[in-house]
Structure formats: structure tokens, C-alpha cells
C-alpha positions as CSV (number, residue, x, y, z in Angstrom):
1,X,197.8,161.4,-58.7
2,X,195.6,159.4,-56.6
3,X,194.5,159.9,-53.1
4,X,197.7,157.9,-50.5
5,X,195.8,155.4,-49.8
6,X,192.4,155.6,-51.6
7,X,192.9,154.6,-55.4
8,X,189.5,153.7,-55.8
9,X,189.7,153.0,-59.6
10,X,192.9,150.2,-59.0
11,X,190.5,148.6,-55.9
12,X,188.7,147.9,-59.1
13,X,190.8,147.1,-61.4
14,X,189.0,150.2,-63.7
15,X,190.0,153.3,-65.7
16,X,188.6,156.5,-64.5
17,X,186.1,156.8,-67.7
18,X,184.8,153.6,-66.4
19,X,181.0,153.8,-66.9
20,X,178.6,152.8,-64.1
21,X,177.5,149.6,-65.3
22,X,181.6,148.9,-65.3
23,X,181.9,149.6,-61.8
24,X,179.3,147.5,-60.7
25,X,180.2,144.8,-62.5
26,X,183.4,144.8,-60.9
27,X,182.4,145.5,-57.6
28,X,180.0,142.4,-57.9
29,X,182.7,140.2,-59.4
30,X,185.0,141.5,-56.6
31,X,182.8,141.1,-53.8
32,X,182.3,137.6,-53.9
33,X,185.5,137.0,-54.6
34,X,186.7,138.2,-51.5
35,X,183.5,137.8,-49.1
36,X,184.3,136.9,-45.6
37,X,182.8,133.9,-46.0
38,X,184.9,132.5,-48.5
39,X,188.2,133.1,-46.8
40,X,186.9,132.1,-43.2
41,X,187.6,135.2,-41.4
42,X,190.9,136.1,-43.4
43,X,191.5,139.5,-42.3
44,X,193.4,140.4,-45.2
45,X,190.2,139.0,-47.1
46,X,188.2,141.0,-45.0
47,X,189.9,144.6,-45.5
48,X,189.8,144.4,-49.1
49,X,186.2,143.1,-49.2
50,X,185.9,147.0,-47.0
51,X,188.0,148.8,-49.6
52,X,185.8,147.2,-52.5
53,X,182.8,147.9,-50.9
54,X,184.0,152.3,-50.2
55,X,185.3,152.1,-54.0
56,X,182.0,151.5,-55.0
57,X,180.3,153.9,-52.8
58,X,182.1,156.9,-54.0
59,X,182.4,155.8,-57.9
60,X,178.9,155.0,-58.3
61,X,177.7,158.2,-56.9
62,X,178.6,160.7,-59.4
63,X,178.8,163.5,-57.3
64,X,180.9,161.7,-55.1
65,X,183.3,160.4,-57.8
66,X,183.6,164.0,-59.3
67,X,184.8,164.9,-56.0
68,X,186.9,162.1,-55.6
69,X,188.1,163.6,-59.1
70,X,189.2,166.8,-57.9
71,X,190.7,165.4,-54.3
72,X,192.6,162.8,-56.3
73,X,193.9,165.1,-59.2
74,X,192.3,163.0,-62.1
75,X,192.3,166.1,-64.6
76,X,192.8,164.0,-67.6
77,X,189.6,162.5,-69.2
78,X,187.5,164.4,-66.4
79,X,185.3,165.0,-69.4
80,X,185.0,161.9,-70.5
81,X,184.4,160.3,-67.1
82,X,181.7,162.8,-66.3
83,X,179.7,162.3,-69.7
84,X,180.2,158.5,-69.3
85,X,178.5,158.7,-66.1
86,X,175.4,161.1,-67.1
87,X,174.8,158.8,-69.6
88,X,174.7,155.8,-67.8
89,X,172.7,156.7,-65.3
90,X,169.9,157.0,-67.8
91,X,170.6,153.7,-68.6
92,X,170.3,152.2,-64.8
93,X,167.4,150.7,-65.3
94,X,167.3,149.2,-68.4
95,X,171.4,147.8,-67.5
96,X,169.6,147.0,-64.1
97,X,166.8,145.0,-65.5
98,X,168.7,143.5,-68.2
99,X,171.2,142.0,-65.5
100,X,168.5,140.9,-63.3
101,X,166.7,139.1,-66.9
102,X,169.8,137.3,-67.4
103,X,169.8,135.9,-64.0
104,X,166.4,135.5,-64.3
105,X,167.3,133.1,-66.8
106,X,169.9,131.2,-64.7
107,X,168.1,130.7,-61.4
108,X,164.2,130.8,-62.2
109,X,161.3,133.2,-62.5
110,X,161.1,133.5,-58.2
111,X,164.8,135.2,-58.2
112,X,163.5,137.4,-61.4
113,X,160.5,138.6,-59.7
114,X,162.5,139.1,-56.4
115,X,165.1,141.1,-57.3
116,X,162.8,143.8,-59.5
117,X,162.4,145.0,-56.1
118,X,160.4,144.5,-52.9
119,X,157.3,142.5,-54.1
120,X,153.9,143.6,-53.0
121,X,152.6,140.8,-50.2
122,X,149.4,140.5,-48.5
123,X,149.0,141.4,-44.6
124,X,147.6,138.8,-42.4
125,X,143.8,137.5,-41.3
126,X,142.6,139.6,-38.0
127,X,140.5,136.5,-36.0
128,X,137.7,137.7,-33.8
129,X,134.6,136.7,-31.5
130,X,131.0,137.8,-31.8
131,X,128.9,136.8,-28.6
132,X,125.3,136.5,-29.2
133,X,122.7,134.6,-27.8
134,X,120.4,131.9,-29.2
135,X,117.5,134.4,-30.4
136,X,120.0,137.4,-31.7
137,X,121.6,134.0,-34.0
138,X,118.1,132.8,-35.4
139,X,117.1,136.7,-35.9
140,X,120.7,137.5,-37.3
141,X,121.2,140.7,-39.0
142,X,124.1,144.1,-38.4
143,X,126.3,143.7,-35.4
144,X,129.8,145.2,-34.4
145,X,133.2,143.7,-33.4
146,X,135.8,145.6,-32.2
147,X,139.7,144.4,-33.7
148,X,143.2,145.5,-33.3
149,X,144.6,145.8,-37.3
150,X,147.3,147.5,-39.2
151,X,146.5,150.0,-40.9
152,X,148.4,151.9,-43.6
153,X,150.2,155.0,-41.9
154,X,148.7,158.6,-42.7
155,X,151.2,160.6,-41.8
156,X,153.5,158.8,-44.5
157,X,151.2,157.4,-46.9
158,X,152.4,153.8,-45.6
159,X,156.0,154.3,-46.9
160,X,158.0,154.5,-43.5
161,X,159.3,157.8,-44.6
162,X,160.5,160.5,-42.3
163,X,160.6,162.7,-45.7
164,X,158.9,161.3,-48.6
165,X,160.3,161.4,-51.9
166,X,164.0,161.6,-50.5
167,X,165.0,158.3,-51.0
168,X,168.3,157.2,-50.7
169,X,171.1,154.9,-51.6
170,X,171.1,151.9,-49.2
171,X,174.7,152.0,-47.3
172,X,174.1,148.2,-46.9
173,X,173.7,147.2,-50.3
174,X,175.2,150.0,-51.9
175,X,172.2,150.5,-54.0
176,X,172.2,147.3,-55.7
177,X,169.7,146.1,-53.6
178,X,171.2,142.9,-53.0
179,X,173.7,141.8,-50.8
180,X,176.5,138.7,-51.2
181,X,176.4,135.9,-48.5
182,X,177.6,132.1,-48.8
183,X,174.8,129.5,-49.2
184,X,176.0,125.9,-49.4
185,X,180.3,126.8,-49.6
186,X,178.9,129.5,-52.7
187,X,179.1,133.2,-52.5
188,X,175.3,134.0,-54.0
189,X,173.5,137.7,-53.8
190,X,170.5,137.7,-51.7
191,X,167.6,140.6,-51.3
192,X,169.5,143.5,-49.0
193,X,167.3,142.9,-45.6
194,X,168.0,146.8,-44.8
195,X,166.1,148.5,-48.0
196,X,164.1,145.0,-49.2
197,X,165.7,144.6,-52.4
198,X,165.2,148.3,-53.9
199,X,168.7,149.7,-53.4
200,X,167.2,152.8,-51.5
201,X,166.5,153.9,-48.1
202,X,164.5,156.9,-46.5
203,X,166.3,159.1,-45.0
204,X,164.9,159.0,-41.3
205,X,161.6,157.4,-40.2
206,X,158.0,158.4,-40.0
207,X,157.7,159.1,-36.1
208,X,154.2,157.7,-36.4
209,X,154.9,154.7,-37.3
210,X,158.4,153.9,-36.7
211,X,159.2,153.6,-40.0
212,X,157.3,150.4,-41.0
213,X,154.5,152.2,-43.0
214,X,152.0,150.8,-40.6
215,X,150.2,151.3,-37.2
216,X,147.9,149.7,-35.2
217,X,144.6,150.9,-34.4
218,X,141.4,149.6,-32.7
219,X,138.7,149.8,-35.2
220,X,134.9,148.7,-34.9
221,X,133.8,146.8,-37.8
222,X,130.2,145.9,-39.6
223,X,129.5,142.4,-39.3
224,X,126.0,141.3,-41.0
225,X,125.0,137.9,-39.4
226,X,122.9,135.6,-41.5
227,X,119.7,134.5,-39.9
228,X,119.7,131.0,-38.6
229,X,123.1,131.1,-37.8
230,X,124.5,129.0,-35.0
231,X,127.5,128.8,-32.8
232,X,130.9,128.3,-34.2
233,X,129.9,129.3,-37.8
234,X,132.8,131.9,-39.2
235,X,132.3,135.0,-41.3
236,X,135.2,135.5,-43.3
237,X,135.1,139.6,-44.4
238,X,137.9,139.7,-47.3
239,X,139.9,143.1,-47.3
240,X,139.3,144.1,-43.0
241,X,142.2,142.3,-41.6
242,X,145.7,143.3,-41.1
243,X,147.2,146.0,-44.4
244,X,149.1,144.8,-46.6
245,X,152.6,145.9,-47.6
246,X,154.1,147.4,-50.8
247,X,150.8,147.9,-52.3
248,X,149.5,144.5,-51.1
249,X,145.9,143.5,-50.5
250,X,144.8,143.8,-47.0
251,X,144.0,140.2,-45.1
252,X,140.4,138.5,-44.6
253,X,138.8,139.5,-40.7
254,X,137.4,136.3,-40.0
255,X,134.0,136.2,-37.3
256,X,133.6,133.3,-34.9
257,X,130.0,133.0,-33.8
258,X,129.9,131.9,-30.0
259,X,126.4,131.3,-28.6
260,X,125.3,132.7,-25.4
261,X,122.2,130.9,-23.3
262,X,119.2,132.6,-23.8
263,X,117.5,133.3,-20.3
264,X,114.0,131.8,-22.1
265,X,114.6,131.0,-25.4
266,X,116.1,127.6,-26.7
267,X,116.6,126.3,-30.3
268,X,115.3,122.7,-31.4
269,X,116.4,122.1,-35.0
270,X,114.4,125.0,-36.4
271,X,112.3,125.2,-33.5
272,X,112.2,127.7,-31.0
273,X,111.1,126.9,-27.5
274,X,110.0,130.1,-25.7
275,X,109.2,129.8,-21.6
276,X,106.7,132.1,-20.2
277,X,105.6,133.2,-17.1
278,X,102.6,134.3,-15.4
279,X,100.9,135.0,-12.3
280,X,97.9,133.4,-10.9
281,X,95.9,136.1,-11.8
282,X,96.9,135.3,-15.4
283,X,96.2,131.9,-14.9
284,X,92.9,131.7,-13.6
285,X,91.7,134.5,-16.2
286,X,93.7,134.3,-19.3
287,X,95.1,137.8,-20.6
288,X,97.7,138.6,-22.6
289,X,101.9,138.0,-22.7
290,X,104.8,139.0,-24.6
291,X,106.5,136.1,-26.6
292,X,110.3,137.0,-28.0
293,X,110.6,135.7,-31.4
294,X,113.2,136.6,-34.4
295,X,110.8,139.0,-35.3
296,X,109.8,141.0,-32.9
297,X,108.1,140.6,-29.3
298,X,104.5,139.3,-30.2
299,X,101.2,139.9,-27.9
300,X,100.2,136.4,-27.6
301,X,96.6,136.0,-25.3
302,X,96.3,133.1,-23.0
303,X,93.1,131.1,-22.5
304,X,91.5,131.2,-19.2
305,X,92.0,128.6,-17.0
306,X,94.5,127.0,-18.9
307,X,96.0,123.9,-17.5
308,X,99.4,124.2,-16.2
309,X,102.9,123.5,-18.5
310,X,100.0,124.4,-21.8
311,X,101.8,124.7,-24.8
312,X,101.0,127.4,-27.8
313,X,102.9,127.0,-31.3
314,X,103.3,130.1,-33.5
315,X,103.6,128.8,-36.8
316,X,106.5,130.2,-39.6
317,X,107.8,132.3,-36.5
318,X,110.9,130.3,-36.0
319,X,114.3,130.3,-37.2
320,X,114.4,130.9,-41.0
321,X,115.8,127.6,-43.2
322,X,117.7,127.3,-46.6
323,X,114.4,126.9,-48.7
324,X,112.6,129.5,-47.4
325,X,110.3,127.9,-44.9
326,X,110.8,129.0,-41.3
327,X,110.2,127.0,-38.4
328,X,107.8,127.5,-35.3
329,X,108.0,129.4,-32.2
330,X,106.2,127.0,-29.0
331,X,105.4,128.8,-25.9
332,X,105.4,126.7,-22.7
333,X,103.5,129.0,-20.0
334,X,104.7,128.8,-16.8
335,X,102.6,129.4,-13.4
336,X,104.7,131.1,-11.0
337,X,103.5,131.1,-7.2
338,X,105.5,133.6,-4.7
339,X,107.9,131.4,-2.0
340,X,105.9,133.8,0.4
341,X,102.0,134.7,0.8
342,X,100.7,137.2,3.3
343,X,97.5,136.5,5.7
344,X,95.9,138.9,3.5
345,X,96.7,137.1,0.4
346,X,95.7,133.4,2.2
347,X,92.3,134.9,3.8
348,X,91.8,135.3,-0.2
349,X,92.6,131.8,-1.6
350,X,90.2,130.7,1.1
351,X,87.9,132.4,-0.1
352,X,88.3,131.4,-3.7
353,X,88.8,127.5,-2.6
354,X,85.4,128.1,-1.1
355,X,83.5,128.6,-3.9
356,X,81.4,126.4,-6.3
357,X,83.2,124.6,-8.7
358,X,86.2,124.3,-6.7
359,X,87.8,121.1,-5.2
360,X,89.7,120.9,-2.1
361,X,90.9,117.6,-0.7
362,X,89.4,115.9,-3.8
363,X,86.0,117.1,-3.3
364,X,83.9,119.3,-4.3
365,X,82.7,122.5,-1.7
């Protein structure tokens, strides 16, 4: 005699030897028959579509239905029921896969590929910023950027699991790992949101990452910069942005290059124009000064006397091209003259203006 109340197998419409794949085919039939949605809040509708739903709970769980077995007093075929069961459940996924093909068939390769489970999908680009300034983006070479990506979850090897390995049966779906909803006045099975279409669920989360398999972390990253390189140029690095999930490929981290003024160095085409100053001293008797160029500081001497606003070109120093060739580095030297001079320092440019060769006033003392 049944349980008052709780005839699972007549919810059905089933025998108690009923195999699995039996049940679910009936609950599937039954459950969009009498979907909410269909009957537009019906609550009749509405407490069968419940009563389905625990029917199939308990009879496709076969510890569950051998209890419901004994509680119910089904003695006859017990056996039968049990063996039925075993064997079917070796059998899940082939039935599964099988009902899934068919399907398959029906609807298109996406819904076939879908409901084998949740699909592996790629995790998102990570956009960042590298700063440099004009002679670090001629010289180019290793640089760092710092990013906020997910990152697969150690604690739970990225599954979300509290306790890995202890998966399951999604309450939602019931295991199917599909749930029915109306689309266009239809009743259609969709992908259960809860377990993403795999008809299991872990029991409790990771407390490291909440559960979604992922965290967040602040990570510094390698970024090689090509020489020559110029503002607004993006390195795309395939593999260092955001993880993916279920397996998936991890996004691209993709490098904007933002040029920062050089306090003496600007670019011409492949050109660099280097501004240098010197003293007096160095004017009037020539000496050396130290150029910055993309390959190094370089000792460059000055002629004496040189005119003011005198130019030097460093050939092949420049910023490196496409074929090979590199362009040239010009040094402008500058003569810089202190706002203030002291009476010592005056008593000595008198001196200097006094002597042969000099002019003052346009003539010569």
C-alpha cells in the first residue's frame, strides 16, 4: 500500500519496476504538460507540476526509491525494481546522450552541444596602460604592467567546490540538467541556470572563491615593447587576461602604449632631437656632455667656442625602422647663463671682455 498521500509511481502514471529512463521520460512528458506557464497560474496546475517534480526526486534516486519501497509497503517486485534500476544507471549516459542526439536532430547542432553539459567558454580581454616616454618608446624593450584578472581558484582547482568530488544532484533540475519554461506560448527545456546544464551541484562552496571557481588577484605582467614604438600602439599578449571557465582558454591582456614628454628628447619621424645644456665654461672651451640616446648615454665632446644653438648629428643612433636602418640622434647645445651673477663673477667677465680678440659695443678692445 502506498504512502496516504505520496503514490509517487500513479503521479507518473508508472509501475514500480519502472526503469530510470521510464521515469524520466514521464516526468519530462509530465512536466510540460502541466508547467505553470501553460495554465497561467492555475493552482491546481501548479500543485501537480510540485507533486511531479517530488515523484521524480525520490524515484530517480535509487536509494531514495528503495526507501520509498519500504515506507510505502511495495514488497512485490522489490527485486525486480531494484535490479531494473542498477542496471539502468549504467545506462545513464548512453540513454542520456542518445536523448540529447535525437534532439539534437530536431533543433540543431547548438542545442546538441549545449545540453552535453556546460561548454567550456573563454574568459574575457584584461585592457591596460603602459606610460613611457618618447626615448623608453624608441629604445623599447622588457617593461611591467600591473592588472586585476581572474584567476583559476587554488584552493578548489577552479571548480567552485566546498568538497571536491562530491557532486550532487541539482534540486533545480532534478539532475536532468535542464529545466522547462515557455518560449513563444511552448513549453521547451532550457540549460538549468543553477548547475549550468550538468544535472549536478557541489555540495557547499569553496570559501575562497565563493563558489565561482575563480578569484581576482593583482598580478604584474612582462610586457616586451618593440623598439620604435609610438603612442597608442596595442600589444595584444594572448592567454594573460581574465581565466576562462570549464576548461576554457584564458582571454588576450591587451597594452596601450601612452607617450609621456621627454624633458629633452623629442622624436622627428625617425629622428631624435636631443637638447643640451652647458655652462659658459663649456662654451668658451669645449669639453665633453652626455647625450641620451636608445642606446645608451654617449660622451659626446663639444668644440671650443662653438657658436650658440650649434647642432651635432649622431648618425644610425636614432630610433630603429622596419628595414633595419636606424635614424639619427641631433644634439642642439644650449648656453645656459645664471638669472643672477655675483660682483665676483662680473669683476671676471670684465676681465675676459678686456682682452684681445674680444668685442664689446661692436669693437674691438
Amino acid at each position: 500500500m502506498a504512502e496516504p498521500g505520496k503514490d509517487h509511481y500513479h503521479e507518473l502514471g508508472l509501475q514500480p519496476d519502472a526503469s530510470v529512463d521510464e521515469i524520466r521520460s514521464a516526468y519530462r512528458r509530465l512536466a510540460k504538460k502541466y508547467h505553470p506557464d501553460r495554465h497561467h497560474g492555475d493552482p491546481k496546475a501548479t500543485e501537480r507540476f510540485q507533486r511531479i517534480g517530488e515523484a521524480y526526486r525520490v524515484l530517480s534516486d535509487r536509494g531514495r526509491r528503495m526507501e520509498y519501497h519500504r515506507r510505502a509497503g511495495i514488497r512485490i517486485q522489490w527485486r525486480a525494481a531494484e535490479t531494473a534500476t542498477r542496471r539502468a544507471a549504467k545506462k545513464k549516459t548512453a540513454v542520456r546522450f542518445a536523448d540529447v542526439l535525437k534532439r539534437a536532430l530536431k533543433t540543431g547542432l547548438g542545442t546538441f552541444a549545449r545540453d552535453l553539459g556546460a561548454q567550456p567558454a573563454a574568459g574575457g580581454d584584461v585592457n591596460a596602460e603602459l606610460s613611457l616616454d618618447t626615448l623608453e618608446l624608441a629604445t623599447g624593450g622588457e617593461h611591467t604592467v600591473v592588472v586585476q584578472r581572474s584567476q583559476p581558484c587554488r584552493v578548489c582547482g577552479g571548480t567552485g567546490a566546498g568538497r571536491p568530488g562530491r557532486d550532487g544532484e541539482c534540486a533545480r533540475c532534478l539532475g536532468l540538467g535542464e529545466i522547462p519554461t515557455s518560449r513563444g506560448g511552448k513549453t521547451v527545456f532550457v540549460p538549468c541556470p543553477d548547475c549550468g546544464g550538468t544535472g549536478a551541484v557541489s555540495h557547499g562552496r569553496c570559501s575562497a572563491c565563493d563558489g565561482r571557481g575563480a578569484v581576482v588577484t593583482r598580478v604584474e605582467v612582462p610586457v616586451t615593447v618593440p623598439p620604435g614604438s609610438r603612442g597608442g600602439h596595442v600589444i595584444v599578449l594572448a592567454g594573460k587576461g581574465h581565466a576562462g571557465t570549464h576548461g576554457g582558454k584564458h582571454g588576450a591582456l591587451r597594452v596601450r602604449l601612452v607617450e609621456v614628454e621627454h624633458p629633452a628628447v623629442r622624436r622627428d619621424g625617425d629622428n631624435l632631437e636631443v637638447a643640451v645644456e652647458v655652462d659658459v665654461l663649456q662654451a668658451f672651451a669645449g669639453g665633453e656632455v652626455s647625450v641620451p640616446t636608445p642606446d645608451g648615454v654617449h660622451r659626446l665632446t663639444l668644440d671650443p667656442g662653438a657658436p650658440a644653438g650649434r647642432s651635432y648629428r649622431l648618425r644610425g643612433r636614432g630610433v630603429s625602422r622596419r628595414n633595419g636602418f636606424r635614424g639619427d640622434v641631433i644634439v642642439r647645445v644650449r648656453t645656459r647663463i645664471r638669472e643672477r651673477i655675483d660682483r665676483d663673477a662680473r669683476e671676471l667677465l670684465r676681465k675676459l671682455a678686456s682682452l684681445p680678440g674680444w668685442k664689446v659695443d661692436g669693437e674691438d678692445t
